[in-house]
BAMI-136470 format. One record per residue (C-alpha): residue number from 1; residue in three letters; x, y, z. Coordinates in nm, 4 decimals, padded with zeros to 6 digits, always signed. Layout:
<rec num="NUM" residuo="ALA" xx="X" yy="Y" zz="Z"/>
...
This chain:
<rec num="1" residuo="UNK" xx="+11.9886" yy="+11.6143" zz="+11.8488"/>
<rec num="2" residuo="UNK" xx="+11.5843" yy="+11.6488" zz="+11.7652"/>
<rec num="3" residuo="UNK" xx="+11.4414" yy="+11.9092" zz="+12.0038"/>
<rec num="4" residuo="UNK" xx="+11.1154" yy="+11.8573" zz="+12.1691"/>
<rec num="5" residuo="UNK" xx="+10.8084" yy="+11.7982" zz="+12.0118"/>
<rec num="6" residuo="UNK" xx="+10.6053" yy="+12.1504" zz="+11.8956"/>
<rec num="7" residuo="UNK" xx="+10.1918" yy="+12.1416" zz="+11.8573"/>
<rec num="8" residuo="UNK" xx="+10.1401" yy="+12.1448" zz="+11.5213"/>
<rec num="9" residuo="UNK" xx="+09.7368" yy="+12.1244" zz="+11.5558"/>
<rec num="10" residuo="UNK" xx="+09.4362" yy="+11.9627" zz="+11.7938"/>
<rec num="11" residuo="UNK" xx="+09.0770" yy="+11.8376" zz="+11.7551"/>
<rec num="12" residuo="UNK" xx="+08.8423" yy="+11.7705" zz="+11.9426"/>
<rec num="13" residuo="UNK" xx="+08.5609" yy="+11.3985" zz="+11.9048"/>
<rec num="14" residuo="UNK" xx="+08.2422" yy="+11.5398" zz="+11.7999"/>
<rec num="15" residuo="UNK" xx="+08.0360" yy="+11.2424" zz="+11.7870"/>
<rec num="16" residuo="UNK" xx="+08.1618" yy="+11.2227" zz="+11.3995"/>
<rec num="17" residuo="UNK" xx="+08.3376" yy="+10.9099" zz="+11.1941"/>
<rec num="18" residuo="UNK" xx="+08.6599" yy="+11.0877" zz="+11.1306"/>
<rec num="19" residuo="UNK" xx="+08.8918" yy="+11.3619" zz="+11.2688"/>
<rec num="20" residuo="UNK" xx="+09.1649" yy="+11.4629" zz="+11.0096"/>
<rec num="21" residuo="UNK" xx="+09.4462" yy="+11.6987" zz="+11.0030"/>
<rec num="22" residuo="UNK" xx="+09.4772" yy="+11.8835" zz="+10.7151"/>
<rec num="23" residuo="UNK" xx="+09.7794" yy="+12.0918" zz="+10.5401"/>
<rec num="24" residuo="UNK" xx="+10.0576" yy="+11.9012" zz="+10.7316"/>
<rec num="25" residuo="UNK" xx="+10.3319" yy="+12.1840" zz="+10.7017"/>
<rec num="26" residuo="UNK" xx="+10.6322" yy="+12.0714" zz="+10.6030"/>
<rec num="27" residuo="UNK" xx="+10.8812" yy="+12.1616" zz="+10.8516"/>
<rec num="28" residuo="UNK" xx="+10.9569" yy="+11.9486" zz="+11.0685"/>
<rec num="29" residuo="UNK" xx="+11.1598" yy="+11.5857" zz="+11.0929"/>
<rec num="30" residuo="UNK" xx="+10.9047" yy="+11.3628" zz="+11.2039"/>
<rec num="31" residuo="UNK" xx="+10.5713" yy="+11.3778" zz="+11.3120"/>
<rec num="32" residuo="UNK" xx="+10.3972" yy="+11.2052" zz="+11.6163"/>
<rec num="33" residuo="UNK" xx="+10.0280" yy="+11.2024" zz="+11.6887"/>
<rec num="34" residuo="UNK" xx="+09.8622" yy="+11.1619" zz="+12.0508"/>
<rec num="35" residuo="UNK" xx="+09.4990" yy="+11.0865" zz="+12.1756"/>
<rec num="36" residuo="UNK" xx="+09.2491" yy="+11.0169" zz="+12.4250"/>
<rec num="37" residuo="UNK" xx="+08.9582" yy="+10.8561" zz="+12.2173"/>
<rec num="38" residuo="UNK" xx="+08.6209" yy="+10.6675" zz="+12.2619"/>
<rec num="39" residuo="UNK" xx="+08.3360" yy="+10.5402" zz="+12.0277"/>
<rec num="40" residuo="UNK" xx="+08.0038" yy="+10.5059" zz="+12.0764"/>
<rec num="41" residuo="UNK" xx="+08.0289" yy="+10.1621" zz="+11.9421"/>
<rec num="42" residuo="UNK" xx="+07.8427" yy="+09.8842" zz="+12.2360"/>
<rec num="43" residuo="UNK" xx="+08.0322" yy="+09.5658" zz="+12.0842"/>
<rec num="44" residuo="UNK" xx="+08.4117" yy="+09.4778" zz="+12.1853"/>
<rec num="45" residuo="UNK" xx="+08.5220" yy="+09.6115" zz="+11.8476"/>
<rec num="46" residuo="UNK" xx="+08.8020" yy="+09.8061" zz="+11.9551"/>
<rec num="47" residuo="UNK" xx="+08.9375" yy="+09.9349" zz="+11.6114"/>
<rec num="48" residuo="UNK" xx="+08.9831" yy="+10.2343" zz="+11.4402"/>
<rec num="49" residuo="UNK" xx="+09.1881" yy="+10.3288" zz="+11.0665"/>
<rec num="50" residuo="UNK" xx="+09.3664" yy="+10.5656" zz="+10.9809"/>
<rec num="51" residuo="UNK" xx="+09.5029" yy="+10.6668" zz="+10.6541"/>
<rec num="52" residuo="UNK" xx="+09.7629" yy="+10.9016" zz="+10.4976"/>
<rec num="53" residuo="UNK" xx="+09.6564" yy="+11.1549" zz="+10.2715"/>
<rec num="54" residuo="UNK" xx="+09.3354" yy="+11.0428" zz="+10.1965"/>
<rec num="55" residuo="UNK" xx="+09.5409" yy="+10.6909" zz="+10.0929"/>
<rec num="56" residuo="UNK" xx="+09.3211" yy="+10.3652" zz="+10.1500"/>
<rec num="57" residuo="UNK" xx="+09.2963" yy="+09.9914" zz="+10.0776"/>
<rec num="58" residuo="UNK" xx="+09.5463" yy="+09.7393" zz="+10.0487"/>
<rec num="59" residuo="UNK" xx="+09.8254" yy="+09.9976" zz="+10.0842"/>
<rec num="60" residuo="UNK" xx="+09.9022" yy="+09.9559" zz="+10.4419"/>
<rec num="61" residuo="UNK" xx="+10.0968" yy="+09.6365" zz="+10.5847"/>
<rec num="62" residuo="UNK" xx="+10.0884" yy="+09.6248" zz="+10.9603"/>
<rec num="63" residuo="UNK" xx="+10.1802" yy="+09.3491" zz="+11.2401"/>
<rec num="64" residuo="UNK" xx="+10.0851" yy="+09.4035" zz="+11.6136"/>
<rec num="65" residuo="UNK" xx="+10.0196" yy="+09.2297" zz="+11.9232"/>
<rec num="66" residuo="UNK" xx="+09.7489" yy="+09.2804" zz="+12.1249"/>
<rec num="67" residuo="UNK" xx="+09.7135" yy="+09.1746" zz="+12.5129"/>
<rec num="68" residuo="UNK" xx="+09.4788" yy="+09.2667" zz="+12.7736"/>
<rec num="69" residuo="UNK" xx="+09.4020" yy="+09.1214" zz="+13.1280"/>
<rec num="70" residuo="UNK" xx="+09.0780" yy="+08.9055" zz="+12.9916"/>
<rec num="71" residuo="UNK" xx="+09.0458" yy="+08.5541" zz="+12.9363"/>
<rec num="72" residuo="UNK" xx="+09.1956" yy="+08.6346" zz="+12.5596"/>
<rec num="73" residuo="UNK" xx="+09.4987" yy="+08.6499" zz="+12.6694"/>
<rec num="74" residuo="UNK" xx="+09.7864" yy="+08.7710" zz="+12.3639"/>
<rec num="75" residuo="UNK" xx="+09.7535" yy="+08.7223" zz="+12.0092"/>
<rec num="76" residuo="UNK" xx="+09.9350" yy="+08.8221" zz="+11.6828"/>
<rec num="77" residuo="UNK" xx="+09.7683" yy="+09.0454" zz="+11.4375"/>
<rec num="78" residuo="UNK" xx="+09.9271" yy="+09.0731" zz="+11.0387"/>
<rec num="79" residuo="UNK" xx="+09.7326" yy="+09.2153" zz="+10.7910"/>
<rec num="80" residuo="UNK" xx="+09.9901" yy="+09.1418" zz="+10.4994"/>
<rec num="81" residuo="UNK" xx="+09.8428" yy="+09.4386" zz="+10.2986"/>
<rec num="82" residuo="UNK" xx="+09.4713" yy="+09.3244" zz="+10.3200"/>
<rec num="83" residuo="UNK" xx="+09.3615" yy="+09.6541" zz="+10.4056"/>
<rec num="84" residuo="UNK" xx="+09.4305" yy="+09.6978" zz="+10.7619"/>
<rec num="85" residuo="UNK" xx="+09.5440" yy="+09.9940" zz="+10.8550"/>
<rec num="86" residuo="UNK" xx="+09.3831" yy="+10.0161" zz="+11.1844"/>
<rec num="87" residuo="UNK" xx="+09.4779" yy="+10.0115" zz="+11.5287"/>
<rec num="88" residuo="UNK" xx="+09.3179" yy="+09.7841" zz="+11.8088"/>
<rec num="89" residuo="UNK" xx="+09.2428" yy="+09.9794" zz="+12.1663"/>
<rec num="90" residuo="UNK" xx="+08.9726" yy="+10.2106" zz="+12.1321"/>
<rec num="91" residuo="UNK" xx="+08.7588" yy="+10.1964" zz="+12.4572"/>
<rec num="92" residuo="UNK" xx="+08.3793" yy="+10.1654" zz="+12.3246"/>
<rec num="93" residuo="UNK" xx="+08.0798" yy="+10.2709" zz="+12.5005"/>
<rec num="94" residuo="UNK" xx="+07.9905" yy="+09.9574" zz="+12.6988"/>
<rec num="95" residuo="UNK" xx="+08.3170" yy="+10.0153" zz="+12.9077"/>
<rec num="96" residuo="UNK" xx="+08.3262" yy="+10.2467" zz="+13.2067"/>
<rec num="97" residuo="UNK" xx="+08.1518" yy="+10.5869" zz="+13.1204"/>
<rec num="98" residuo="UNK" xx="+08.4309" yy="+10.7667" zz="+13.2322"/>
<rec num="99" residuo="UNK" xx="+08.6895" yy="+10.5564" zz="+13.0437"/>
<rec num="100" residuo="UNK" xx="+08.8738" yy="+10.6623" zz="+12.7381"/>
<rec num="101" residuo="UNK" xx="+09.1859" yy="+10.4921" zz="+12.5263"/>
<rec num="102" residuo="UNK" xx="+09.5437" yy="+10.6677" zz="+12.5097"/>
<rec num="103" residuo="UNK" xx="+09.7220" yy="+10.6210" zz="+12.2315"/>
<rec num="104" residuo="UNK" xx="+10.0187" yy="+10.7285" zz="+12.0518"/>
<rec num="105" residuo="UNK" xx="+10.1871" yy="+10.6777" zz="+11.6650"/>
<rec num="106" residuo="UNK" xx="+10.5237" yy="+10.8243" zz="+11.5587"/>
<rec num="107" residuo="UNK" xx="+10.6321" yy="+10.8913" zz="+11.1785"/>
<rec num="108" residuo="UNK" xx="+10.9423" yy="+10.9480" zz="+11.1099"/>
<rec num="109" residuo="UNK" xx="+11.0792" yy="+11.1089" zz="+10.8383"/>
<rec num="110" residuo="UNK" xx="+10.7681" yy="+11.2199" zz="+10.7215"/>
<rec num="111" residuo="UNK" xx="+10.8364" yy="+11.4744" zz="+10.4104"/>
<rec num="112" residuo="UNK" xx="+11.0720" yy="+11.2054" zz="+10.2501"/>
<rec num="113" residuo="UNK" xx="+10.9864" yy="+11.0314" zz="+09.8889"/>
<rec num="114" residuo="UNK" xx="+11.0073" yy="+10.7147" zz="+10.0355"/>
<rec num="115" residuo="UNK" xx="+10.7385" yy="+10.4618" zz="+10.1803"/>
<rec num="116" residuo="UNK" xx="+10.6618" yy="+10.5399" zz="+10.5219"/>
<rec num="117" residuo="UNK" xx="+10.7173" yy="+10.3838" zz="+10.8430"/>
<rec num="118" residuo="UNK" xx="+10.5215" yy="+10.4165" zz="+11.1523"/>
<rec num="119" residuo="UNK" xx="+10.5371" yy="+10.3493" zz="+11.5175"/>
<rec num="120" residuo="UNK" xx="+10.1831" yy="+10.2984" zz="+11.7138"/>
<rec num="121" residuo="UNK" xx="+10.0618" yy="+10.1634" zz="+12.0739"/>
<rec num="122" residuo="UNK" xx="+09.6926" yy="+10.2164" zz="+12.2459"/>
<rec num="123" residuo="UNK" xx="+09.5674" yy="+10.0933" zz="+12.5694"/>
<rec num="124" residuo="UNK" xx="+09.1918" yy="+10.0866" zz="+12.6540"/>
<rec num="125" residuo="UNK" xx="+08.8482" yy="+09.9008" zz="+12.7800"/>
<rec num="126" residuo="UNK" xx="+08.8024" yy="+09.7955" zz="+13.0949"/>
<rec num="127" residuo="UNK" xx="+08.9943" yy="+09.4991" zz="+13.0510"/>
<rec num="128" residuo="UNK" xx="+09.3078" yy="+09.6278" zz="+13.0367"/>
<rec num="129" residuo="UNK" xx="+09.3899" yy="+09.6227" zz="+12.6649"/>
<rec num="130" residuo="UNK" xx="+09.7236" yy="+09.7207" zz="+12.5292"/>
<rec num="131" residuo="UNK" xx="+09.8089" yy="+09.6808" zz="+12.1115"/>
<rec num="132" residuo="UNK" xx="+10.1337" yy="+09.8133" zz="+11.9848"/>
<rec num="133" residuo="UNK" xx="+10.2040" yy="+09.7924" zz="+11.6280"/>
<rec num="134" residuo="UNK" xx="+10.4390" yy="+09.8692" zz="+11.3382"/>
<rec num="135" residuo="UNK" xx="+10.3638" yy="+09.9560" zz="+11.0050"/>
<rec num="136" residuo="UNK" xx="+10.4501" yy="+10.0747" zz="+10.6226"/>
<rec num="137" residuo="UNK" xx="+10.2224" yy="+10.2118" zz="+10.3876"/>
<rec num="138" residuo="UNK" xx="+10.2907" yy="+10.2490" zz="+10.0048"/>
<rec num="139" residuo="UNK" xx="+10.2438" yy="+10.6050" zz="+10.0426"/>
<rec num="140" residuo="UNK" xx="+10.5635" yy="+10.7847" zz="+09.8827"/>
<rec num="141" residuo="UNK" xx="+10.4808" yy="+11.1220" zz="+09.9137"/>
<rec num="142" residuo="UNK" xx="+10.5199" yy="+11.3872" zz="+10.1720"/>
<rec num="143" residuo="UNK" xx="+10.2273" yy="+11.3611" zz="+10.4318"/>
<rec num="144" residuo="UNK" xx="+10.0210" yy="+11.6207" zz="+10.3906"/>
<rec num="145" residuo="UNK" xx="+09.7074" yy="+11.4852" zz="+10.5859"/>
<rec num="146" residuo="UNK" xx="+09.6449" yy="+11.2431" zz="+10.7959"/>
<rec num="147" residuo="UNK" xx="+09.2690" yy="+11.0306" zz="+10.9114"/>
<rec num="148" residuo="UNK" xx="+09.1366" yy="+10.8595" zz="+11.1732"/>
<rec num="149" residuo="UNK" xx="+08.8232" yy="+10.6674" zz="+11.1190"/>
<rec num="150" residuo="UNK" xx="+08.6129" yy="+10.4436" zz="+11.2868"/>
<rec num="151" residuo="UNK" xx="+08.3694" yy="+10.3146" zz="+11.0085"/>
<rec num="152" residuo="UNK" xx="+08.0244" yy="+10.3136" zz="+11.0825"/>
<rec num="153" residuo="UNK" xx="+08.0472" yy="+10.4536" zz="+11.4071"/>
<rec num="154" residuo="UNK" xx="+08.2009" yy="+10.7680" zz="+11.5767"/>
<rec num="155" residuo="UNK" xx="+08.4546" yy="+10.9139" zz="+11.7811"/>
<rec num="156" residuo="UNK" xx="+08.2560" yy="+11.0525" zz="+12.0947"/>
<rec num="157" residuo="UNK" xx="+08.2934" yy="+11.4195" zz="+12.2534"/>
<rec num="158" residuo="UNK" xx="+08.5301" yy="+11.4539" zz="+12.4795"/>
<rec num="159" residuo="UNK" xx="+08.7699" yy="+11.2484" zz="+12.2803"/>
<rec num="160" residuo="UNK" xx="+09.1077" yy="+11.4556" zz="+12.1117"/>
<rec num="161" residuo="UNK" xx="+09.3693" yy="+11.4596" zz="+11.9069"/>
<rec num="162" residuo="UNK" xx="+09.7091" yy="+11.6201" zz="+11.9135"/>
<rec num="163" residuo="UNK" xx="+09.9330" yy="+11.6305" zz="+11.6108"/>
<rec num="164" residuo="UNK" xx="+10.3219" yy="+11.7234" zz="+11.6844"/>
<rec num="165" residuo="UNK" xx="+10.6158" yy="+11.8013" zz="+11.4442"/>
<rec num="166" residuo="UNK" xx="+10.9843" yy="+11.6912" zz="+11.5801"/>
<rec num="167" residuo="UNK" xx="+11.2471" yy="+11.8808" zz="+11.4438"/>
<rec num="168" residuo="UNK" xx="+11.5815" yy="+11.7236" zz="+11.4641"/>
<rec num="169" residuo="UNK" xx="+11.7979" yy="+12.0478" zz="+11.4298"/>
């Protein structure tokens, strides 16, 4: 039976591109990351990557859905490996001032030698928008480290990250 979830490490938005955890220890079963999170970014671009020890590109293949209480209604989102290793539902600065995106991502098994698996949903922005997705990236190593980013932009103050291990003795 996995026993609760133990803080691992936390940072803090500090009007910078990225926030990355560093020297993942090893110990644990599975690892599960939580945030509150906004950019300064004034468009509806709601995304932000994240990548797995320093791992980029085409690596990552993820499929989501993303609905929100607008006029766009649901949609389907597959990268197929093009790159897209980002999650939809960061709240941007043109939404409510007070307003900031929840989010959560599970990995599971994460010190195996096998490509990894992972779990995600976000909800943000003023209209109501929810994106849950699930993913596998080529990465067959232990995670070590692990990145958001928000390219060309940055993760505002007040914004922060948790980073949990899940032991499962």
């Amino acid at each position: 039976m996995a026993k609760g979830p133990t803080l691992i490490a936390s940072a803090a938005g500090a009007d910078a591109a990225t926030v990355t955890f560093s020297s993942i220890p090893q110990t644990y079963t599975d690892l599960k990351l939580v945030w509150t999170a906004r950019s300064n970014r004034s468009n509806a671009d709601r995304r932000f990557w994240w990548y797995i020890n320093g791992t980029q590109g085409g690596t990552y293949y993820t499929r989501g859905t993303t609905a929100n209480s607008g006029t766009n209604g649901a949609a389907l989102q597959d990268n197929n490996g093009s790159g897209g290793n980002w999650l939809n539902g960061l709240t941007v600065n043109s939404d409510t001032g007070s307003m900031f995106s929840h989010g959560e991502m599970s990995i599971p098994n994460y010190t195996s030698s096998v490509q990894k698996i992972m779990w995600a949903e976000s909800a943000a922005g003023k209209l109501g928008t929810a994106f849950m997705v699930c993913a596998s990236g080529n990465v067959t190593g232990a995670v070590t480290s692990f990145t958001f980013s928000t390219s060309n932009y940055n993760i505002m103050s007040g914004s922060t990250f948790y980073l949990y291990g899940i032991k499962n003795t």
